[in-house]
C-alpha positions as CSV (number, residue, x, y, z in Angstrom):
1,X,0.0,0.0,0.0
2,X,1.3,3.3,-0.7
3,X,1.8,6.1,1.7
4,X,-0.1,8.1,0.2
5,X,-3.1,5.6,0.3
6,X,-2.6,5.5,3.8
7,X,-3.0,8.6,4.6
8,X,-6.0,8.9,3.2
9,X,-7.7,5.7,4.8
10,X,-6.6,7.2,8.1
11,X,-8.1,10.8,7.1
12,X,-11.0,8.7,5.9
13,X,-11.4,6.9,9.3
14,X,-10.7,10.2,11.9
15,X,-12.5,12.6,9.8
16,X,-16.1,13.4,8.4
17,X,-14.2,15.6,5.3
18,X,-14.2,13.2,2.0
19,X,-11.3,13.7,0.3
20,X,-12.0,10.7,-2.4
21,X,-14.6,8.0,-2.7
22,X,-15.5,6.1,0.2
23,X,-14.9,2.5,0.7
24,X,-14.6,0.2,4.1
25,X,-11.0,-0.6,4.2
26,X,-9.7,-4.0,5.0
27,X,-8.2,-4.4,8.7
28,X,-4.5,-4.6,7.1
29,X,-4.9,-1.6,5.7
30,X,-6.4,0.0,8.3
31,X,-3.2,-1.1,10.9
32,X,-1.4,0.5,7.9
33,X,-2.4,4.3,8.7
34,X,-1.9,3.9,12.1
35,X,1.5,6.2,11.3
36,X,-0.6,8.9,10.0
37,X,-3.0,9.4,12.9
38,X,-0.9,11.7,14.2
39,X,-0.8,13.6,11.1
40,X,-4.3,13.9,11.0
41,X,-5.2,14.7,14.5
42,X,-2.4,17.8,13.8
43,X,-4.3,19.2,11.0
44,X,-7.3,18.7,12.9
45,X,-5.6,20.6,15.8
46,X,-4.8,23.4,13.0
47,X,-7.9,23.5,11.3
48,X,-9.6,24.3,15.3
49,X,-6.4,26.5,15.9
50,X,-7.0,28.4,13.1
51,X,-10.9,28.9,13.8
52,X,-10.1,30.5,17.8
53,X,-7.7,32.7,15.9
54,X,-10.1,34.0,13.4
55,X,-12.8,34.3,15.5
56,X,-10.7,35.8,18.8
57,X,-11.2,39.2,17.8
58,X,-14.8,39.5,17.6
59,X,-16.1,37.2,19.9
60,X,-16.0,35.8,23.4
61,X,-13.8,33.5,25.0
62,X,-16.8,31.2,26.1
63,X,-18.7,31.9,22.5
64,X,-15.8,30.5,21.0
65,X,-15.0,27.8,23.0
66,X,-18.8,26.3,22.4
67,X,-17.9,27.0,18.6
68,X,-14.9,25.0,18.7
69,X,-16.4,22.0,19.7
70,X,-19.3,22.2,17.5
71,X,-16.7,22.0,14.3
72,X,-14.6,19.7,16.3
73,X,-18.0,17.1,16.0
74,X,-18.1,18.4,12.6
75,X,-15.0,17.4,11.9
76,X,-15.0,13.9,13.2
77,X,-18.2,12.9,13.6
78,X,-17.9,13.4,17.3
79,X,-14.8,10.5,18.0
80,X,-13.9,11.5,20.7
81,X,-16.7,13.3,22.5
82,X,-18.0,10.4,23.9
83,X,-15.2,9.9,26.6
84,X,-17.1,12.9,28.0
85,X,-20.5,11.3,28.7
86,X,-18.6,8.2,29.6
């Protein structure tokens, strides 16, 4: 499997963006974009990141914070949001 390819199963798993057409990928490929998770989660972190800073000038701290996590569900289908109600 290519790198490339990899990096976009594990974009396709952690994410809701499509970047090309969807299929279920096998297990083996799968463990093979384990290495790009952390990738992904960065640009996540850059694309949220980015947001605050945009929005830091116009609007509150709390506003924005509630914002953030609303695109951060966006973003990945809400992953990780429920270790909170756990």
């Amino acid at each position: 499997m290519t790198p490339l390819r990899s990096l976009l199963i594990a974009w396709q798993f952690l994410t809701a963006i499509p970047l090309h057409r969807a299929h279920d990928p096998k297990p083996e490929e799968l463990s093979g974009s384990l290495v790009w998770f952390p990738v992904v989660g960065a640009a996540l972190g850059g694309i949220v990141a980015g947001t605050a800073w945009v929005l830091t000038p116009w609007l509150a701290r709390g506003v924005i914070d509630a914002l953030l996590i609303g695109e951060l569900v966006l973003l990945t289908r809400g992953l990780h949001q429920d270790g909170l109600a756990d």
